[in-house]
C-alpha positions as CSV (number, residue, x, y, z in Angstrom):
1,X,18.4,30.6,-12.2
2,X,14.4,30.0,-12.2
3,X,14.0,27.4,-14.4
4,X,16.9,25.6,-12.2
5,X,15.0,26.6,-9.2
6,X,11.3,24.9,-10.8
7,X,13.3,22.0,-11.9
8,X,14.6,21.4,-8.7
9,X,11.7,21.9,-6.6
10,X,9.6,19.5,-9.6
11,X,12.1,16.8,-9.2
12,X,11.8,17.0,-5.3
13,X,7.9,16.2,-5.6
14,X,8.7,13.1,-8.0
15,X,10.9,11.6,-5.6
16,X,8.9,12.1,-2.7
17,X,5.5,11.9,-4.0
18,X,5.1,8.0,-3.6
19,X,5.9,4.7,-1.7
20,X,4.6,0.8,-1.6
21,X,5.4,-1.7,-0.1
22,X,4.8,-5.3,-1.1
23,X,3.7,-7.2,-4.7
24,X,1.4,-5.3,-6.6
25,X,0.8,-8.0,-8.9
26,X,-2.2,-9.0,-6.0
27,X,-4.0,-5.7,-7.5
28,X,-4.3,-7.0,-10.5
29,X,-7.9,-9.1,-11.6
30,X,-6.6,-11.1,-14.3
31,X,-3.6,-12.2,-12.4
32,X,-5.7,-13.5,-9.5
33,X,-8.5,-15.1,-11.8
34,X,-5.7,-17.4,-13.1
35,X,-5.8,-19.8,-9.6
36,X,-8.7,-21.7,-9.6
37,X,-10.0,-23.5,-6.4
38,X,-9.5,-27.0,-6.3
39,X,-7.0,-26.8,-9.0
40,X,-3.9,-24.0,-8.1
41,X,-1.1,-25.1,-6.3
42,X,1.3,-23.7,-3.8
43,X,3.9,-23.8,-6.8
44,X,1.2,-22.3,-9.7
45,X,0.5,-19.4,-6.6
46,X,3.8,-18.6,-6.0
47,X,4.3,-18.7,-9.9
48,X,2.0,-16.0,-10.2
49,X,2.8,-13.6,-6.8
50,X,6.0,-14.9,-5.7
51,X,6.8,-15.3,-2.1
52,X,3.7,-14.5,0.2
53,X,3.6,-11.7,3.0
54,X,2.7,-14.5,5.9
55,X,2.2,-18.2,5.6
56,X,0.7,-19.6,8.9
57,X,-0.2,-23.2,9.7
58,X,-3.9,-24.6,11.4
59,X,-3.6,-27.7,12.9
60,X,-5.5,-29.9,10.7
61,X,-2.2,-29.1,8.7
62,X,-3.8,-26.9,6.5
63,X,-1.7,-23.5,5.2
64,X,-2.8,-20.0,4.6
65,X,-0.7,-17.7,2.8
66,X,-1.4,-14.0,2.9
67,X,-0.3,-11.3,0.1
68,X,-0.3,-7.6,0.6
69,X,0.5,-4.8,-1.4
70,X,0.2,-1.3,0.1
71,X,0.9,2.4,-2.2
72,X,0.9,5.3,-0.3
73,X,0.9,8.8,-2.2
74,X,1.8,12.4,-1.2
75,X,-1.3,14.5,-1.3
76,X,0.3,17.5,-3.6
77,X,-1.6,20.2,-0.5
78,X,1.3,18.6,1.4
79,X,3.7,21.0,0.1
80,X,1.9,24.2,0.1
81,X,3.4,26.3,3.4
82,X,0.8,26.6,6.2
83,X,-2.4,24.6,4.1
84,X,0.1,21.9,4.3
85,X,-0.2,21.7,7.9
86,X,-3.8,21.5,7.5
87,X,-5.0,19.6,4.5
88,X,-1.8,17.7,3.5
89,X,-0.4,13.9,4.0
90,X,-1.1,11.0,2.0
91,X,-3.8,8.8,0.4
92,X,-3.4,5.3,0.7
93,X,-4.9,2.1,-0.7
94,X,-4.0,-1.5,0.5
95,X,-5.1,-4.7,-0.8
96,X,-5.0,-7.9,0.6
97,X,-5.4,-11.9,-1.2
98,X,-5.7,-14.9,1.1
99,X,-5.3,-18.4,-0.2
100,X,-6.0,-21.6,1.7
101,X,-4.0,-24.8,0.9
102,X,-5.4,-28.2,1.7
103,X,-3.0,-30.9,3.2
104,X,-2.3,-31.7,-0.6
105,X,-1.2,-28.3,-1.2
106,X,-4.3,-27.7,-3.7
107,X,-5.8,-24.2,-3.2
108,X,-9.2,-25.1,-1.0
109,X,-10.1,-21.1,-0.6
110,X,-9.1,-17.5,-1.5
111,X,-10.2,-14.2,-0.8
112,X,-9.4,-10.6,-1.4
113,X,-10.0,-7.6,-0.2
114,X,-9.6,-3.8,-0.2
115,X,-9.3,-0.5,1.3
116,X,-8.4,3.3,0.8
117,X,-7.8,6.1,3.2
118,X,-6.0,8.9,4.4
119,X,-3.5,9.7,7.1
120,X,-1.6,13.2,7.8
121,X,-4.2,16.1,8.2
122,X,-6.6,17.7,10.6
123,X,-9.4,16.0,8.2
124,X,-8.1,12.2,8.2
């Protein structure tokens, strides 16, 4: 009856341990040193990262696609009863890539960025 308790209570953390949300492949370095400025084009980009996030328009006719990718994970103080309440929630880290598409549809800039944090306890 105990170890079916631990096992239970093991696979619940598993499950509920994690989330993301959009590409990851945006996270990785040698995925985004392969588009080159001046070069890359909306087909190679999309190639690499698929769909984008957003795609907006300037009116010079110029396009900016945006990628995101966001993980979220269950701080494992989360499930302890009462410290929970207090020094639980989740750790997150989001990263973002930019690319800017002249009126050819060649890649004319790029950028990335990144950020982690916290959200859920007293502390955050």
């Amino acid at each position: 009856m105990r170890v079916r308790w631990i096992f239970f209570v093991a696979s619940f953390l598993l499950i509920c341990s994690c989330a993301s949300i959009g590409d990851k492949r945006i996270a990785k370095e040698e995925i985004l040193t392969q588009i080159k400025v001046g070069q890359s084009t909306k087909s190679d980009c999309r190639a690499l990262l698929g769909e984008p996030t957003n795609i907006s328009f300037s009116d010079d006719g110029e396009e900016t696609w945006m990628y995101m990718y966001t993980r979220a994970t269950t701080r494992p103080t989360t499930f302890i009863p009462v410290v929970g309440i207090f020094a639980g929630g989740t750790n997150m880290q989001m990263h973002n890539f930019t690319v800017r598409f002249n009126k050819d549809g060649i890649v004319k800039q790029m950028g990335k960025g990144s950020s982690k944090g916290g959200a859920g306890s007293v502390f955050d």
